[in-house]
PDB file of N, CA, C and O in Angstrom, chain B, residues numbered from 101:
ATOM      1  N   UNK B 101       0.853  -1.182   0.000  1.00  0.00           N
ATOM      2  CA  UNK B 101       0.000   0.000   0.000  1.00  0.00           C
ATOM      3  C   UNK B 101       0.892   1.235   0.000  1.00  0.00           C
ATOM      4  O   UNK B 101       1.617   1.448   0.972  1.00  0.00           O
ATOM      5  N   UNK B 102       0.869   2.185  -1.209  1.00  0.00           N
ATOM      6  CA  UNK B 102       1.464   3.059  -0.683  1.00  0.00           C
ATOM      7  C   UNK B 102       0.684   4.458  -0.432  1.00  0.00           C
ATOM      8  O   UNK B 102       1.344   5.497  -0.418  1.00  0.00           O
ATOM      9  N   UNK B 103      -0.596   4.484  -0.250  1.00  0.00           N
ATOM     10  CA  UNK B 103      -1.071   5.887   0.916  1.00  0.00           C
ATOM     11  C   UNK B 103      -2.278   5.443   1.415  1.00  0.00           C
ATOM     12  O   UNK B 103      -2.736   4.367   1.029  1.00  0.00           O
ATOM     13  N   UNK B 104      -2.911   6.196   2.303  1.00  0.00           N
ATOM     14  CA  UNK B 104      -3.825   5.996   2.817  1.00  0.00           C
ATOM     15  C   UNK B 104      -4.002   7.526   3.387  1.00  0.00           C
ATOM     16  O   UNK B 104      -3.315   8.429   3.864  1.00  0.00           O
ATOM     17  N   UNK B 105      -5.889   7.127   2.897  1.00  0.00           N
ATOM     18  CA  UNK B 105      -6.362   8.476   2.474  1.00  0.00           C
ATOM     19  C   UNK B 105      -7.616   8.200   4.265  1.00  0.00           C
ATOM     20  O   UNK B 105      -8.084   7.129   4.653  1.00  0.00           O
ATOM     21  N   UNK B 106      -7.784   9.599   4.920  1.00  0.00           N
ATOM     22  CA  UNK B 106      -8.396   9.729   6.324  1.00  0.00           C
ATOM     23  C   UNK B 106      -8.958  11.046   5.343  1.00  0.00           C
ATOM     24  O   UNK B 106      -8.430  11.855   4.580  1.00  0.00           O
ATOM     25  N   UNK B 107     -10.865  10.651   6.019  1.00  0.00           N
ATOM     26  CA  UNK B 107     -11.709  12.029   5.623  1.00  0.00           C
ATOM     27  C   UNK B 107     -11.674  12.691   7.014  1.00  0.00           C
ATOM     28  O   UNK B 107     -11.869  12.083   8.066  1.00  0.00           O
ATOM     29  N   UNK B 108     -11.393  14.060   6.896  1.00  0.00           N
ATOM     30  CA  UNK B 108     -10.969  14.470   8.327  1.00  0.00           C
ATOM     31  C   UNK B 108     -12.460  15.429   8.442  1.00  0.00           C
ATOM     32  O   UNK B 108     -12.807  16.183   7.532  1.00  0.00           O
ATOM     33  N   UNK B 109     -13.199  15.254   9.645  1.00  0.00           N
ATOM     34  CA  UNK B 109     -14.460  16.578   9.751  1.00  0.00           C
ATOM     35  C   UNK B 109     -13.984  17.446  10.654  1.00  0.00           C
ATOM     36  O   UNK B 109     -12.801  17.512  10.988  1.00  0.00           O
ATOM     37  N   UNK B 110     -15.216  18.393  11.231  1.00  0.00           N
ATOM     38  CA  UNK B 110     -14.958  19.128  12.174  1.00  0.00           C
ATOM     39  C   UNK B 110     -15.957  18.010  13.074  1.00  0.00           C
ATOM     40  O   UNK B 110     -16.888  17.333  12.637  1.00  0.00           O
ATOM     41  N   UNK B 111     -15.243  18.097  14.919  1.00  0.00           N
ATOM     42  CA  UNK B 111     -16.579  17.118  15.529  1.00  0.00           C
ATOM     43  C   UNK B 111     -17.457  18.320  15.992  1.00  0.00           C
ATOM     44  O   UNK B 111     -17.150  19.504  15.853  1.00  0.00           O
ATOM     45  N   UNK B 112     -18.436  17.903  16.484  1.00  0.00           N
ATOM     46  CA  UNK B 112     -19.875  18.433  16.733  1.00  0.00           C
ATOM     47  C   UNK B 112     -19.770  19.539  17.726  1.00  0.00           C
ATOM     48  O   UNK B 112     -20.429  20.568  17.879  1.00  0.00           O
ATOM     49  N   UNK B 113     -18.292  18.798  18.639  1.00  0.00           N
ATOM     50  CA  UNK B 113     -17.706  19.561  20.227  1.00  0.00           C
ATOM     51  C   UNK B 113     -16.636  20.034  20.097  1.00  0.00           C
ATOM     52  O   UNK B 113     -16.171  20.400  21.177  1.00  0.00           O
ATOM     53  N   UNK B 114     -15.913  20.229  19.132  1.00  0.00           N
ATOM     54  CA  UNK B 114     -15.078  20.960  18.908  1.00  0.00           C
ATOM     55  C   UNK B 114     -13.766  19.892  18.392  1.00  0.00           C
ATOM     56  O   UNK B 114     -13.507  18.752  18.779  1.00  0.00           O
ATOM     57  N   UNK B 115     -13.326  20.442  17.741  1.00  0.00           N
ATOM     58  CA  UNK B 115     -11.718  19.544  17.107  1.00  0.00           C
ATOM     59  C   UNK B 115     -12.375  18.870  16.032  1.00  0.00           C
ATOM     60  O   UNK B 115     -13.499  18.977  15.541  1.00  0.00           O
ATOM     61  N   UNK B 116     -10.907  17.799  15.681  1.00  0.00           N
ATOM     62  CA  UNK B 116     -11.174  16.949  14.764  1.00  0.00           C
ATOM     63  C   UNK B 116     -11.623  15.609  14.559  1.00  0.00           C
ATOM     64  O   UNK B 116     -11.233  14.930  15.509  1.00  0.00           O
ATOM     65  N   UNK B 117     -12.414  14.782  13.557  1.00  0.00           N
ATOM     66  CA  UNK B 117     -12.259  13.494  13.819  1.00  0.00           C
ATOM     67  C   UNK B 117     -12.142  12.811  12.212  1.00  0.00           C
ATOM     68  O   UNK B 117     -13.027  12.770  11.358  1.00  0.00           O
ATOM     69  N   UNK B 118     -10.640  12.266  12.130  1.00  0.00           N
ATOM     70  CA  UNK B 118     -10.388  11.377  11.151  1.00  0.00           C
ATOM     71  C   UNK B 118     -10.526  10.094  10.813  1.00  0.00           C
ATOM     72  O   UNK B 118     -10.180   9.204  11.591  1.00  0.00           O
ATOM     73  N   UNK B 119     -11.060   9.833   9.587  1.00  0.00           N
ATOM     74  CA  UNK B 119     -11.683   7.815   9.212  1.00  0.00           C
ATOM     75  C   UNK B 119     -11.088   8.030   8.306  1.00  0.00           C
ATOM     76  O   UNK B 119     -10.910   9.087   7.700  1.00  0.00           O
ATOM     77  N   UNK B 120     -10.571   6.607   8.063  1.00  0.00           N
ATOM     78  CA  UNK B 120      -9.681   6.030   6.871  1.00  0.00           C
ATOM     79  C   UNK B 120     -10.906   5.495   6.187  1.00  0.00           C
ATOM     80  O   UNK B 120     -11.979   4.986   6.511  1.00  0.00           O
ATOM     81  N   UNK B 121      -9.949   6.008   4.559  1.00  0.00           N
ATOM     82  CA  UNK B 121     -11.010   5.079   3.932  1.00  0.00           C
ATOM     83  C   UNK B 121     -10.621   3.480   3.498  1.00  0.00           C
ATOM     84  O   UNK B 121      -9.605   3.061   2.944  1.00  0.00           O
ATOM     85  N   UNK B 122     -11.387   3.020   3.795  1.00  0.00           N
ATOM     86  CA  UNK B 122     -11.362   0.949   3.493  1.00  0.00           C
ATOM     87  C   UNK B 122     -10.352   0.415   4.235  1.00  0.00           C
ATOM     88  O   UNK B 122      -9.691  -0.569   3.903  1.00  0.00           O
ATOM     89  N   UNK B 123     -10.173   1.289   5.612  1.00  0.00           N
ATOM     90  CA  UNK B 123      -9.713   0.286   6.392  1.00  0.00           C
ATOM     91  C   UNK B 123     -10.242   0.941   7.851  1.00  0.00           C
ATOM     92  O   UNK B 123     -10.320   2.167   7.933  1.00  0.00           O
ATOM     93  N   UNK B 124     -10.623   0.046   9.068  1.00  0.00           N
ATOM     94  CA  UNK B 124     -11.402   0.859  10.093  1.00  0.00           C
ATOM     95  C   UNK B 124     -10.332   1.404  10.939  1.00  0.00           C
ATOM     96  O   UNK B 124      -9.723   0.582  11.625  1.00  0.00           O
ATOM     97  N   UNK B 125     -10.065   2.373  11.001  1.00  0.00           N
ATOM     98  CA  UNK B 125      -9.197   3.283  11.599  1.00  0.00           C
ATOM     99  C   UNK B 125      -9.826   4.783  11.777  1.00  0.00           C
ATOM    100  O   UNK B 125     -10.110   5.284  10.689  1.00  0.00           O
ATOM    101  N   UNK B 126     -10.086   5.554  12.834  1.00  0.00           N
ATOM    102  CA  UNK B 126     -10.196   6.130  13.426  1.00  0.00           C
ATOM    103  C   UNK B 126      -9.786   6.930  14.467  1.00  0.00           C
ATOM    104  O   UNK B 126      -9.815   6.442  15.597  1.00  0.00           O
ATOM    105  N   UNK B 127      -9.353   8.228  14.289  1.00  0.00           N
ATOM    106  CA  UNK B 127      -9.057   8.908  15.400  1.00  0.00           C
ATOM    107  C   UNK B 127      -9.711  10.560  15.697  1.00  0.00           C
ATOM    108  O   UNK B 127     -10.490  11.086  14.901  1.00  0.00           O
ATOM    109  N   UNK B 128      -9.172  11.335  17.157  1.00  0.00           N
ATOM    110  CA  UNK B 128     -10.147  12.394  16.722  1.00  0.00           C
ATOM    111  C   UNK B 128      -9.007  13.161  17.791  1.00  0.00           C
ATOM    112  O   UNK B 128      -8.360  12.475  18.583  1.00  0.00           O
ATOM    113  N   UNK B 129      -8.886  14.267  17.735  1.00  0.00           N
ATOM    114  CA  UNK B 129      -8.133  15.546  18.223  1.00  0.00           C
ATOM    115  C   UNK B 129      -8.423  16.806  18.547  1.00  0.00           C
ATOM    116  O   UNK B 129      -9.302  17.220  17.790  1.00  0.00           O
ATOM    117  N   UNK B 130      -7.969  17.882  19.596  1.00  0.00           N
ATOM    118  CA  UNK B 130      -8.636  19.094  19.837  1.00  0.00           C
ATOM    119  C   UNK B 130      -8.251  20.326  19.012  1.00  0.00           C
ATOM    120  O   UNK B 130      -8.770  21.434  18.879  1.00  0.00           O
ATOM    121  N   UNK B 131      -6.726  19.514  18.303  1.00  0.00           N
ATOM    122  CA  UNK B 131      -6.106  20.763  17.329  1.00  0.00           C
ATOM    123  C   UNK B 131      -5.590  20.019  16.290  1.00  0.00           C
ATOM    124  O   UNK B 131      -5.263  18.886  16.645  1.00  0.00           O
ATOM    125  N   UNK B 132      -5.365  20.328  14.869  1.00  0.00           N
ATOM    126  CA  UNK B 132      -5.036  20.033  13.824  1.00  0.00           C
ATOM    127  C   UNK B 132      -3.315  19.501  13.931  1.00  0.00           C
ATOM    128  O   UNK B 132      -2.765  18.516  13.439  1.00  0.00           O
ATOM    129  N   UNK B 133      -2.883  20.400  14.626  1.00  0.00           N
ATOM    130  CA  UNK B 133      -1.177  19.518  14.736  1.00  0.00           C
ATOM    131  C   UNK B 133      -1.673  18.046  15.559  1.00  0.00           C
ATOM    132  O   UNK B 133      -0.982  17.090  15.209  1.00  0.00           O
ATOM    133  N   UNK B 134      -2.604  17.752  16.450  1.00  0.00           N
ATOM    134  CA  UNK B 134      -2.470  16.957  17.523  1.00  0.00           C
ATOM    135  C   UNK B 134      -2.834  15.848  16.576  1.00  0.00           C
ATOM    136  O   UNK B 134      -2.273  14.759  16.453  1.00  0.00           O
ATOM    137  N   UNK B 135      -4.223  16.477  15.714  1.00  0.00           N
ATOM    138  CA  UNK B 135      -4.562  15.183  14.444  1.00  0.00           C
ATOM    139  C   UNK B 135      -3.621  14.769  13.833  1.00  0.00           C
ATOM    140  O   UNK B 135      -3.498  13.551  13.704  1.00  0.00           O
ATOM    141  N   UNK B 136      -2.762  15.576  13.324  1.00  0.00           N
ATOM    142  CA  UNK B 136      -1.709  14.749  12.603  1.00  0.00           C
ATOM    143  C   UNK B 136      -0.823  13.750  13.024  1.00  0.00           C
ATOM    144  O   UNK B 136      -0.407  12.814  12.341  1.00  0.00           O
ATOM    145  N   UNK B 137      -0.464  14.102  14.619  1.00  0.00           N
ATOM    146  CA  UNK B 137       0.327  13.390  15.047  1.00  0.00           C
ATOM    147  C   UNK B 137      -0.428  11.522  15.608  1.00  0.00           C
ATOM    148  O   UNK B 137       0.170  10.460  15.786  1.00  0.00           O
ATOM    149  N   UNK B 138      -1.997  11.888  15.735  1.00  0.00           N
ATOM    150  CA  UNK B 138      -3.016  10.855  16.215  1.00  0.00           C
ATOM    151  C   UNK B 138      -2.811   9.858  15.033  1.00  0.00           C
ATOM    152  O   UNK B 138      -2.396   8.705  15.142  1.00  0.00           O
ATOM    153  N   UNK B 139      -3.281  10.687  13.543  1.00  0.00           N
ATOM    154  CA  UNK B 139      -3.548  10.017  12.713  1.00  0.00           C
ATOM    155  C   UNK B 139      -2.084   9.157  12.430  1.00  0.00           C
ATOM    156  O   UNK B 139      -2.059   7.927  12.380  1.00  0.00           O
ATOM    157  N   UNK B 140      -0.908  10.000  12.257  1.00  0.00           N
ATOM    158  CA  UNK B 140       0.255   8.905  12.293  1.00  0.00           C
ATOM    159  C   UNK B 140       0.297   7.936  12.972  1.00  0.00           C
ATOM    160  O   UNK B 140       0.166   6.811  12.491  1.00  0.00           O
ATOM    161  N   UNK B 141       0.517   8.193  14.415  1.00  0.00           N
ATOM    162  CA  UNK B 141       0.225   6.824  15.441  1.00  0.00           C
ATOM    163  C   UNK B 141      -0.410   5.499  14.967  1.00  0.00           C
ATOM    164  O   UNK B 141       0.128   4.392  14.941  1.00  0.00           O
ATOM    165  N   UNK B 142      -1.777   5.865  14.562  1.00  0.00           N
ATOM    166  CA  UNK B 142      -3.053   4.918  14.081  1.00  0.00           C
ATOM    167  C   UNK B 142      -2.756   4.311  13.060  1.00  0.00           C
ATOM    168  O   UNK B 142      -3.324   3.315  12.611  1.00  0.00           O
ATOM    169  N   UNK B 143      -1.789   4.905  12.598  1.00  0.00           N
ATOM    170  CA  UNK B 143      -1.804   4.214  11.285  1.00  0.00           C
ATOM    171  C   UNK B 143      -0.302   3.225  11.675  1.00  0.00           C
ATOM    172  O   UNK B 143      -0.290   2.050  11.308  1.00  0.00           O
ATOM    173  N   UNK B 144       0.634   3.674  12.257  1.00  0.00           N
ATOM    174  CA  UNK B 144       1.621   2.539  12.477  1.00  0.00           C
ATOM    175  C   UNK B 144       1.154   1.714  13.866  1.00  0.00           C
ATOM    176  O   UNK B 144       2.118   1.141  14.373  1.00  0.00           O
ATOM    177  N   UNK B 145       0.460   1.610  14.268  1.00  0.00           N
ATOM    178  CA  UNK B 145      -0.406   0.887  15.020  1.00  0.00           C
ATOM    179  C   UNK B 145      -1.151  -0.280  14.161  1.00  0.00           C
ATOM    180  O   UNK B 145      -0.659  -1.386  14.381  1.00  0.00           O
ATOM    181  N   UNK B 146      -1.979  -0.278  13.448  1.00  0.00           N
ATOM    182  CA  UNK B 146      -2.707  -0.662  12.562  1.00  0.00           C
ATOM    183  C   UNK B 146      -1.645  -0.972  11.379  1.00  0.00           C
ATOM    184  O   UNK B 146      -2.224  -1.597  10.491  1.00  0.00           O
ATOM    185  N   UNK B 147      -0.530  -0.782  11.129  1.00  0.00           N
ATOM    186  CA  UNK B 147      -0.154  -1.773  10.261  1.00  0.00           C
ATOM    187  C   UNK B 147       1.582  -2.157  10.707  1.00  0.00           C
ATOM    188  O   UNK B 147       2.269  -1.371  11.360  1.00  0.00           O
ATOM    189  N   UNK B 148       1.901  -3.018  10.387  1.00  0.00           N
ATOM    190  CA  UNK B 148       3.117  -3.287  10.533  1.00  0.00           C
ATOM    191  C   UNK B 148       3.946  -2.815   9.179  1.00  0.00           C
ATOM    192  O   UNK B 148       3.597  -2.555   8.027  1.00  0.00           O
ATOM    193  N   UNK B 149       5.546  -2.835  10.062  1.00  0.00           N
ATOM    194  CA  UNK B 149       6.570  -2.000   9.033  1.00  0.00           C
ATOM    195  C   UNK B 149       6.345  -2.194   7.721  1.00  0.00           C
ATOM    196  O   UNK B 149       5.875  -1.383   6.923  1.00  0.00           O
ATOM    197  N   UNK B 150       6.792  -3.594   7.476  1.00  0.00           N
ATOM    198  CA  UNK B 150       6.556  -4.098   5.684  1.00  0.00           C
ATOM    199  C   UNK B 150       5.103  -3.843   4.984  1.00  0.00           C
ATOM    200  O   UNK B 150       4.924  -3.808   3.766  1.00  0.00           O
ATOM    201  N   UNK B 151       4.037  -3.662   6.047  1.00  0.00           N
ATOM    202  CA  UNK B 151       2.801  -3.249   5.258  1.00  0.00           C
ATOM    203  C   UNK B 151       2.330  -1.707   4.987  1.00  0.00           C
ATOM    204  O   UNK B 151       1.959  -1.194   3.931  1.00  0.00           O
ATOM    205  N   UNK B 152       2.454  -1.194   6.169  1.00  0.00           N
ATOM    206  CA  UNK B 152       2.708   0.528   6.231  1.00  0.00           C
ATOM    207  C   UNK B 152       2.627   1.513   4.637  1.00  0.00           C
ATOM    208  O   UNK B 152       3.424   1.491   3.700  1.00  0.00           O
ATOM    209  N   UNK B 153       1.276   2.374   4.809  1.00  0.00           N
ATOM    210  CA  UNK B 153       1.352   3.021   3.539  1.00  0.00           C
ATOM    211  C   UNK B 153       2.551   4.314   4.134  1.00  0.00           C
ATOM    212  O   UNK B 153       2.846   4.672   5.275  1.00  0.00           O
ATOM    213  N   UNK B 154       3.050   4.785   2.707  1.00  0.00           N
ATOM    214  CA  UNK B 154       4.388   5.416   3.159  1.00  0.00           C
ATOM    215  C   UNK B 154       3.829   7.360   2.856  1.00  0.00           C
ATOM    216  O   UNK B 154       4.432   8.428   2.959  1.00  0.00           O
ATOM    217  N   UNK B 155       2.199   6.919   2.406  1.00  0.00           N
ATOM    218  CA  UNK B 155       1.950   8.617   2.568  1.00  0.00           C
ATOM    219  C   UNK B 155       0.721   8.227   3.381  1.00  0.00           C
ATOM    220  O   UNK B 155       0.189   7.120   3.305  1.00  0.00           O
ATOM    221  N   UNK B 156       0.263   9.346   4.261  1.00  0.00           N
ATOM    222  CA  UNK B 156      -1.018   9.795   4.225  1.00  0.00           C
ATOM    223  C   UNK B 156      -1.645  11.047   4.495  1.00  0.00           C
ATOM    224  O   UNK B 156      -1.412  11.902   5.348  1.00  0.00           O
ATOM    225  N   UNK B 157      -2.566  10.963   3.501  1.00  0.00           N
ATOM    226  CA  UNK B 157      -3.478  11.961   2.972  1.00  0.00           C
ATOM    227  C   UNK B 157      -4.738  12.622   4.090  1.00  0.00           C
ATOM    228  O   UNK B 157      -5.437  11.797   4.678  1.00  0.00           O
ATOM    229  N   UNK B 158      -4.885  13.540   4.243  1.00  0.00           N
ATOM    230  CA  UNK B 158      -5.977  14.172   5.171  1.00  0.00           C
ATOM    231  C   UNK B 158      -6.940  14.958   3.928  1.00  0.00           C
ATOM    232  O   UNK B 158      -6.636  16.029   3.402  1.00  0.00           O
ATOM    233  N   UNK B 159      -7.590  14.522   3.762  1.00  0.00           N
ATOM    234  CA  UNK B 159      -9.041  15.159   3.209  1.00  0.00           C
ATOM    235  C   UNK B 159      -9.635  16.106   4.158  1.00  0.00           C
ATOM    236  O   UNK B 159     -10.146  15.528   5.117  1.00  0.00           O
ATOM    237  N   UNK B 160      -9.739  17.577   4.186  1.00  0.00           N
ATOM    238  CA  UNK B 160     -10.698  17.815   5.294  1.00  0.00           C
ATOM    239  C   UNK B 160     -12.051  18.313   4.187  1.00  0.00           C
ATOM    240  O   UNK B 160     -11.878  18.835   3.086  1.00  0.00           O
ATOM    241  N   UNK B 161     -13.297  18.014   4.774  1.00  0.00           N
ATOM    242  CA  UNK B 161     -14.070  18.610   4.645  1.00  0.00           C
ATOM    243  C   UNK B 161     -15.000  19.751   5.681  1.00  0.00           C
ATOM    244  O   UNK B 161     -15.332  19.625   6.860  1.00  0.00           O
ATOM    245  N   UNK B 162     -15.169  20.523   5.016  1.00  0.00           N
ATOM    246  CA  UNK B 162     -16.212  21.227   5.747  1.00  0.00           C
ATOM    247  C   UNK B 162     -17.215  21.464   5.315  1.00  0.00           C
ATOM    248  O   UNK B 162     -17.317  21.607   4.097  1.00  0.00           O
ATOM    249  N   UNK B 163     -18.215  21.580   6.072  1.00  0.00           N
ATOM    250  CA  UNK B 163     -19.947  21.598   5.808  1.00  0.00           C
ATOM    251  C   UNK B 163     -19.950  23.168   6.260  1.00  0.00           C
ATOM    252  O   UNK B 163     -19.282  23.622   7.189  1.00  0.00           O
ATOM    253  N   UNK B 164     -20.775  23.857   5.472  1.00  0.00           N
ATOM    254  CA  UNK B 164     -21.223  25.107   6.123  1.00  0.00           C
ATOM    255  C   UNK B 164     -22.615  25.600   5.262  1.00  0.00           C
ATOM    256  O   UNK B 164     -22.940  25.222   4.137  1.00  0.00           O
ATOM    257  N   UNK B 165     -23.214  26.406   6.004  1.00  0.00           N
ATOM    258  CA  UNK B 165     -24.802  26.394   5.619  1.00  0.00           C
ATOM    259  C   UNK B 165     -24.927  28.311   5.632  1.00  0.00           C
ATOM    260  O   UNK B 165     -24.626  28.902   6.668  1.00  0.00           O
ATOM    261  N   UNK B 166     -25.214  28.798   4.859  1.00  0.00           N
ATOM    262  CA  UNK B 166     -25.451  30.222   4.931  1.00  0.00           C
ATOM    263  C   UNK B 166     -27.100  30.126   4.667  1.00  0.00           C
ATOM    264  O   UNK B 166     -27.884  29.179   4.609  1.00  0.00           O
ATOM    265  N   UNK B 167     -27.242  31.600   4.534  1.00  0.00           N
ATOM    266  CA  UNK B 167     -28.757  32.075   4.126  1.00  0.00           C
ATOM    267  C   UNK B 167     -28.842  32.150   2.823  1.00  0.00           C
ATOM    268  O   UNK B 167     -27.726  32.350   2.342  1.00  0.00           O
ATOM    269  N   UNK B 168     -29.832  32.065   1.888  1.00  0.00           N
ATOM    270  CA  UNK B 168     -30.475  31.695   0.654  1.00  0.00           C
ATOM    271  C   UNK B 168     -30.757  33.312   0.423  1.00  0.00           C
ATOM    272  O   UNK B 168     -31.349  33.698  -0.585  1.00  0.00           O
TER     273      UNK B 168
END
């Protein structure tokens, strides 16, 4: 594997929360440096050396709603 892609949101209570896509991995943070460092962890946690994707990608999305 070489990346693995996390859709990053905003949570409901404040900070972040990142999901991998097609593999269940999950993490969530109060500041964007802290995500990065979560989401690294999780991911060499969840895979061993020889399997390890060697990028990963943060998608953020944001939702936002104005007036019409």
């Amino acid at each position: 594997m070489n990346e693995i892609i996390f859709i990053v949101e905003e949570a409901a209570e404040g900070g972040f929360i990142a999901k991998a896509v097609g593999t269940s991995i999950i993490t969530e943070a109060d500041d964007w440096a802290t995500l990065q460092n979560q989401v690294r962890d999780a991911v060499r946690c969840h895979f061993d050396a020889a399997n390890a994707p060697k990028i990963i990608r943060l998608h953020f999305i944001r939702e936002e709603t104005i007036a019409a």
